[in-house]
Every structure is written in C-alpha cells, then in structure tokens.
C-alpha positions as CSV (number, residue, x, y, z in Angstrom):
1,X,99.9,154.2,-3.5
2,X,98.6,153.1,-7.0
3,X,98.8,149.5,-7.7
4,X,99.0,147.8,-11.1
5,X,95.6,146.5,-10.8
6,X,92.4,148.3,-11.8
7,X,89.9,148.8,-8.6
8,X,86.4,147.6,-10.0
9,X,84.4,150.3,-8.0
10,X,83.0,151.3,-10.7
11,X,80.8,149.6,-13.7
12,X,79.4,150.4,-16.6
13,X,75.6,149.6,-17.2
14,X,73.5,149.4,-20.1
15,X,72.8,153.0,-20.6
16,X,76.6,154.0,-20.6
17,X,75.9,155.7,-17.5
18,X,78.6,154.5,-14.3
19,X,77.0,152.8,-10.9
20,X,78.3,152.1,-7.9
21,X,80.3,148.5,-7.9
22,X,81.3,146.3,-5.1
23,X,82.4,147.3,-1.9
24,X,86.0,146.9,-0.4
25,X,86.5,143.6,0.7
26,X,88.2,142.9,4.3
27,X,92.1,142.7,2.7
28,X,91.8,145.8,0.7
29,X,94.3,148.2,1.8
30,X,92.7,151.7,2.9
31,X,94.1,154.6,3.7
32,X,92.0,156.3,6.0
33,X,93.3,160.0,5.1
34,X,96.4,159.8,2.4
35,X,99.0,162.6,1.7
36,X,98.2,165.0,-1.0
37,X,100.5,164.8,-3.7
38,X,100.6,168.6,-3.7
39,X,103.9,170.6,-3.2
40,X,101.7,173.7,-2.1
41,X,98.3,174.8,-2.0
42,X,97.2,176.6,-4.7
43,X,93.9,179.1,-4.9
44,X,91.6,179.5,-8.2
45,X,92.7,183.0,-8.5
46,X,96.2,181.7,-8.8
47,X,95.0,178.9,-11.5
48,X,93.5,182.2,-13.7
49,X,96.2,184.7,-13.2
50,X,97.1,186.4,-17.1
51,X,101.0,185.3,-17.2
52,X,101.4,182.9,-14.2
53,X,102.8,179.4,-14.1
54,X,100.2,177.6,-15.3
55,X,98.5,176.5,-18.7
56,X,95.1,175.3,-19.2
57,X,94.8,171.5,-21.3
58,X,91.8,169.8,-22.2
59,X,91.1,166.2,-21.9
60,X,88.2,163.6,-23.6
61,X,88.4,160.9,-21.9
62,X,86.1,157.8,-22.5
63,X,85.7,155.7,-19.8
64,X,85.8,151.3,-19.8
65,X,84.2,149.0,-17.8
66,X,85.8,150.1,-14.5
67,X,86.0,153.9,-14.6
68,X,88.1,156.3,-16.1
69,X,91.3,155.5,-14.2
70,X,92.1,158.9,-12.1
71,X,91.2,159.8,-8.4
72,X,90.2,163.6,-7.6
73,X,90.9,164.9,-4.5
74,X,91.0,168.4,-2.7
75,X,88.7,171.5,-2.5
76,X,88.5,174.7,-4.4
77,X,90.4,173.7,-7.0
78,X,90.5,169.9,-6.5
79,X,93.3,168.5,-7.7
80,X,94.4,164.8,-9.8
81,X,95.4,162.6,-6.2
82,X,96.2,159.3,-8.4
83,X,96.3,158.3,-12.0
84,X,95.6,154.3,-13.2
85,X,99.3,153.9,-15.7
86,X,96.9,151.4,-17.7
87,X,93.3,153.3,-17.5
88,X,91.8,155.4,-19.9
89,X,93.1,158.9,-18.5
90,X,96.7,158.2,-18.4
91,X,96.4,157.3,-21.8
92,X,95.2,160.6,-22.5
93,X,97.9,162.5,-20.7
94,X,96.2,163.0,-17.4
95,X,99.1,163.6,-14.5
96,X,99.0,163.7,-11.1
97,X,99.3,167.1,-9.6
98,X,96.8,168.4,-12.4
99,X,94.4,171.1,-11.0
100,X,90.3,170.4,-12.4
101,X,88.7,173.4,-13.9
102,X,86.0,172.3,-15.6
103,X,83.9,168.8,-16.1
104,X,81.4,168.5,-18.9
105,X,81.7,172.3,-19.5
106,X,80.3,173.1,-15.7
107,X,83.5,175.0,-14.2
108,X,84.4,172.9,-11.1
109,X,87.3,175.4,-9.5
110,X,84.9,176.2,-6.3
111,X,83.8,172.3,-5.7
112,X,85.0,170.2,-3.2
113,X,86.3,167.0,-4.7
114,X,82.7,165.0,-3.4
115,X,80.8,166.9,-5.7
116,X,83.5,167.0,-8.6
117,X,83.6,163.2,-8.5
118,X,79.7,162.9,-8.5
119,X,79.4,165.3,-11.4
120,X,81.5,162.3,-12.8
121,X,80.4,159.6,-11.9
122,X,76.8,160.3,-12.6
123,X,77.6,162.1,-16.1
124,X,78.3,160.0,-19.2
125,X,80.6,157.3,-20.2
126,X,82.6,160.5,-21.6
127,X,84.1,162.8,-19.4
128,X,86.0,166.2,-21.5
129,X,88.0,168.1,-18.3
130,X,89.8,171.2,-18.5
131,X,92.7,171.2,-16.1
132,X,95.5,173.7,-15.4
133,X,99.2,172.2,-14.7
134,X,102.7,173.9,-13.9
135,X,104.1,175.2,-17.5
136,X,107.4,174.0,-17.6
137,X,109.1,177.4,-18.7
C-alpha cells in the first residue's frame, strides 16, 4: 500500500548527497514481508532477449527533500515495488512493475535490491536509471 503522504526517510543534506532520516515511529504501519507486485518472475536473460516483450526507457530523475519517490525491491533484476503519485519519479514516468537495469551507468540486473538501493541512496541528488518494461504490442 502507497499512501498519499510522502515517508521522510530520507533527507537531503548540504552536499546534495541523501542520509538516513528518522526512524519509523510506533503507529507507522509495516509490512514485515509485502506481496511483489509481479505477475511472474522474470530472469536478466529474458530482460535482453533481441525481439522479446520488453523495451528499455531511461529515466533522470532529481530527487527533493525526501527521496526520489519509488521503492525497489527484488533480486537479479530488481524490480519498481511502489511508486510516490506526487514524488519526483512518477513525475518522470516511473511505473510499478518496471525492471532496473542500470543506475548511474553501473548495470544493476545481477544486484539484489539492498545493494541497488544503496547505490542510490549514497549516489547524487540525481539518479538517471535504465529500466526495461512489458511493450505494449
């Protein structure tokens, strides 16, 4: 579930660099392990197949004061779990369901999502990602 407000785990400092924010407080909800949004699992040989399903976009997005407004998830490709309607991604055209190739130009397909989202999170305050999503043909 993605609520209308933005989660302030993240913040910008000075150096346009993104820290670790305040924790969860006691009435946050959590879900311990959430369903993945995925209709199937899909392998990075499948993502690079010549003439299958899927088309490769790329994406600059800049993030604001609490983060860039998307939650990765999955391993090997990881996958777009959640996207903020009113952050900076979605404003961009980020979907959910959206397979990560690259971050930054560092291709990302054999990463779990930990080390996808510290690649992020310790990058700069812009983030350009290659993804791969279902063509619609």
């Amino acid at each position: 579930m993605v609520s209308g407000v933005r989660d302030n785990s993240l913040s910008s400092g000075n150096s346009g660099y993104y820290n670790r924010g305040p924790t969860l407080t006691p009435t946050s909800p959590v879900l311990s392990n959430p369903k993945s949004v995925l209709k199937r699992q899909v392998s990075p040989e499948e993502l690079q197949r010549p003439g299958g399903p899927y088309i490769k976009r790329t994406f600059t997005i800049v993030g604001d004061a609490v983060g860039w407004g998307f939650v990765v998830r999955g391993s090997r490709p990881c996958h777009i779990q959640a996207v903020d309607p009113s952050g900076p991604a979605a404003a961009v055209g980020v979907k959910v369901r959206q397979f990560v190739v690259s971050v930054n130009g560092l291709n990302v397909l054999s990463l779990d999502y930990k080390m996808v989202r510290n690649l992020i999170l310790t990058g700069k305050r812009t983030v350009v990602m290659e993804i791969m999503e279902e063509s619609d043909c």
